[in-house]
Backbone as JSON, one array per atom type, in Angstrom:
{
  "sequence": "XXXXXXXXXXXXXXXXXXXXXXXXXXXXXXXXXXXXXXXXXXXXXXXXXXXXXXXXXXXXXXXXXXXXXXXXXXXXXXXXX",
  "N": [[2.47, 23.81, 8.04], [-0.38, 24.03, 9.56], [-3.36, 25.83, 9.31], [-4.83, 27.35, 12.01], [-7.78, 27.04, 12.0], [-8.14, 24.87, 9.94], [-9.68, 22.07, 8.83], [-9.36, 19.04, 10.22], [-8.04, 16.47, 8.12], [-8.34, 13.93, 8.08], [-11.41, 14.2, 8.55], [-12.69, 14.92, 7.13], [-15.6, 15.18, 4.4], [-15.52, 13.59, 1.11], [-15.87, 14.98, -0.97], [-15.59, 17.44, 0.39], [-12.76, 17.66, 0.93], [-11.88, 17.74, -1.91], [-12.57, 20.02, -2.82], [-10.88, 21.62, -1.6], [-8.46, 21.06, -2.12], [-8.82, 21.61, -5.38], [-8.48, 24.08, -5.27], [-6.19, 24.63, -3.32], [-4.45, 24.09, -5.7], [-5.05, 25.57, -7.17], [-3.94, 28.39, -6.21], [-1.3, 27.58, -6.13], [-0.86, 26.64, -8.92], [-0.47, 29.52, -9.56], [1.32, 31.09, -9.03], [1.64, 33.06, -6.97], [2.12, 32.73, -4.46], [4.25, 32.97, -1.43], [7.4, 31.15, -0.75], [7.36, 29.42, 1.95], [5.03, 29.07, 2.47], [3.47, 27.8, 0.37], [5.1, 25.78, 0.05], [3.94, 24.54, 2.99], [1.13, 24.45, 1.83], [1.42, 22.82, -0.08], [2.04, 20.5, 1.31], [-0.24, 20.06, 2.52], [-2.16, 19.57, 0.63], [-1.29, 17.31, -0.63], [-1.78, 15.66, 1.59], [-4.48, 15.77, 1.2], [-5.22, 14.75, -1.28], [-4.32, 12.27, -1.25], [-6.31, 11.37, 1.39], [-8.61, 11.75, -0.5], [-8.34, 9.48, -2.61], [-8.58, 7.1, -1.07], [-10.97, 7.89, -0.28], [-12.4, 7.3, -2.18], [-11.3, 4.82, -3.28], [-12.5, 3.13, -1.16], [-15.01, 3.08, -1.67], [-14.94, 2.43, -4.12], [-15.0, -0.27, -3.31], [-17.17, -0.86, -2.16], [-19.34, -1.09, -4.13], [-20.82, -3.28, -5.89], [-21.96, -5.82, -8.74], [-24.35, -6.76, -9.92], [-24.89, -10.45, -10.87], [-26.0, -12.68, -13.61], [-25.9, -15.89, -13.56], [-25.72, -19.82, -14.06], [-25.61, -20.75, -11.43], [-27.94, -18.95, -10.41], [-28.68, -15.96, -9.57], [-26.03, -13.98, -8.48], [-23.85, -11.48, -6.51], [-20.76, -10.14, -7.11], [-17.53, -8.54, -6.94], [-17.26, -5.39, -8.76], [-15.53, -4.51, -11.67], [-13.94, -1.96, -12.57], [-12.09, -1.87, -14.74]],
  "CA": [[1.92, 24.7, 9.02], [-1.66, 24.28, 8.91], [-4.0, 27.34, 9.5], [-5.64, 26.63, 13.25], [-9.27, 27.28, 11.07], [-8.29, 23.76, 8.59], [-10.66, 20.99, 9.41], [-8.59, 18.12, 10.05], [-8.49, 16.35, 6.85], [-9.32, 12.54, 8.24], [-12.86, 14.31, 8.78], [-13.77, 15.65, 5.48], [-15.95, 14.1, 3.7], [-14.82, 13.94, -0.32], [-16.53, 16.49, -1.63], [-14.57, 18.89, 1.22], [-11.22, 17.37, 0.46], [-11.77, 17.81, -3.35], [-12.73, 21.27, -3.02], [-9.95, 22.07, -0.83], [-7.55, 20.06, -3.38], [-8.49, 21.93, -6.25], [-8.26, 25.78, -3.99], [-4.9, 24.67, -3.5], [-4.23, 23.75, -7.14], [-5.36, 27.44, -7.93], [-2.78, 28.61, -5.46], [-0.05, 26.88, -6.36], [-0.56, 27.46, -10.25], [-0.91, 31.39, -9.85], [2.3, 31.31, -8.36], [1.86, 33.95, -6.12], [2.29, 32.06, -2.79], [5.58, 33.22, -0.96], [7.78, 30.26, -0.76], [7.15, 28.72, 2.98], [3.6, 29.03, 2.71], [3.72, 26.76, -0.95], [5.36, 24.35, 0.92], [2.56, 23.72, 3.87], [0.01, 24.07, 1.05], [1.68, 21.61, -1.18], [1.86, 19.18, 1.94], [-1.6, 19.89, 2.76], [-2.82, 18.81, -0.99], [-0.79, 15.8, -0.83], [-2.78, 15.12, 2.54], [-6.08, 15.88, 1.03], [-5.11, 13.84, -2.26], [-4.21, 10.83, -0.16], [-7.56, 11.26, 1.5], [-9.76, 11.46, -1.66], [-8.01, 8.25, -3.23], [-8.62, 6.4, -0.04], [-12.52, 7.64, -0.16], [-12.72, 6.3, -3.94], [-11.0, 3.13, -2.93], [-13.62, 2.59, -0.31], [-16.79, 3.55, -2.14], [-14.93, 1.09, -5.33], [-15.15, -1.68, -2.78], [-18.7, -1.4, -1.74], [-19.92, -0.62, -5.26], [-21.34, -4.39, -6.62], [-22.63, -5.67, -9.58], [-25.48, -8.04, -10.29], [-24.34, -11.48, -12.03], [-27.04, -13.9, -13.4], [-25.32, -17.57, -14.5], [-26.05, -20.95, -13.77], [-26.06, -20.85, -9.83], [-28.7, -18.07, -10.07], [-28.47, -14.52, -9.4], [-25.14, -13.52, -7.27], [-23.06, -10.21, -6.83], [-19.33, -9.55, -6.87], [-17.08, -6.88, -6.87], [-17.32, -4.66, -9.72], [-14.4, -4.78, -12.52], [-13.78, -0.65, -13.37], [-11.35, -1.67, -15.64]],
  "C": [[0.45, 24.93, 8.72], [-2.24, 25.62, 9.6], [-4.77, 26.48, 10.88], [-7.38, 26.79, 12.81], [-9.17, 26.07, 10.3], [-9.09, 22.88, 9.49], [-9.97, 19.78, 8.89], [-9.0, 16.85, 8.62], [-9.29, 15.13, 7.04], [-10.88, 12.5, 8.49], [-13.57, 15.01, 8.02], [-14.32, 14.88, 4.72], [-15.2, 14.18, 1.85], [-14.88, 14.97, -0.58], [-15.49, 17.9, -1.0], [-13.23, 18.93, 0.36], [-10.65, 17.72, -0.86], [-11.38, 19.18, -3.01], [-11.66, 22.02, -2.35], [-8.85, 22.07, -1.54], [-7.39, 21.17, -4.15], [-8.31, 23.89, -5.88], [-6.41, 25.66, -4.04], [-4.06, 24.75, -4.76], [-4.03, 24.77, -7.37], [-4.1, 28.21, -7.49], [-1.67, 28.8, -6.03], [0.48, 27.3, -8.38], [-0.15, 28.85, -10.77], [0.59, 31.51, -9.55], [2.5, 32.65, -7.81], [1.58, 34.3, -4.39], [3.52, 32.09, -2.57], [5.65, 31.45, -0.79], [7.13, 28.47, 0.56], [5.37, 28.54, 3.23], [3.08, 28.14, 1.19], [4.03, 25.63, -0.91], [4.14, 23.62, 1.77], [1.74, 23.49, 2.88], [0.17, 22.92, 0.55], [1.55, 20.31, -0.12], [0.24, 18.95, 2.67], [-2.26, 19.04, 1.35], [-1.94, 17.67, -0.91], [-1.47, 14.68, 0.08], [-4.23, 14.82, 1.66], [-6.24, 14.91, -0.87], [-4.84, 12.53, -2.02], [-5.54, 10.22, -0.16], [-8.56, 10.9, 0.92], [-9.22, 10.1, -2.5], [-8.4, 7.02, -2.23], [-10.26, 6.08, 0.37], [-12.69, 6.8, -0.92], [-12.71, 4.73, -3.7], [-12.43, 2.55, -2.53], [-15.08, 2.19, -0.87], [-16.61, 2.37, -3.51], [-15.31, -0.11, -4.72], [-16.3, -1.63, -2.28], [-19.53, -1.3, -2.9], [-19.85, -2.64, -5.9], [-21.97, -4.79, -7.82], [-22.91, -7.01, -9.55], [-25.1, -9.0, -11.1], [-25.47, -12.73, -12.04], [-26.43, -15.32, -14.03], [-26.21, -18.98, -13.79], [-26.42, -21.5, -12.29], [-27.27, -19.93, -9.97], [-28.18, -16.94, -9.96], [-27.27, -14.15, -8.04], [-24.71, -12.19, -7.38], [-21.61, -10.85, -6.38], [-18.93, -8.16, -7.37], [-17.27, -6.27, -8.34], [-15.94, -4.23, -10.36], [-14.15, -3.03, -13.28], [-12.65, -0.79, -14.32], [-11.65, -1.5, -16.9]]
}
């Protein structure tokens, strides 16, 4: 049951979604959110944790790194492992 004030989540940028994320977190830890309202939250943060894994993804796949070998100077993807 979202609040008719939430800003649909597919239009937050990270930063929102985080901050929203870890609001809920607070919430949820304190435990002093009646039951049915713990629930929407918790499925809201599962939304907005979705979301922010989905930015990351995105921003991992445009994130390149410079490789100099024997052809010359190319890029590929970048190895965060």
């Amino acid at each position: 049951m979202a609040d008719a004030k939430e800003k649909p989540v597919d239009k937050m940028s990270f930063e929102e979604a985080l901050g929203e994320l870890e609001g809920i977190v607070k919430q949820l830890e304190a435990g002093e959110v009646e039951l049915e309202k713990s629930i929407a939250i918790y499925e809201r943060g599962a939304a907005l944790k979705a979301h922010c894994e989905s930015r990351l993804k995105s921003a991992e796949l445009k994130v390149e790194q410079i490789v100099q070998g024997a052809g010359g100077v190319t890029t590929e993807p970048a190895n965060f492992e």
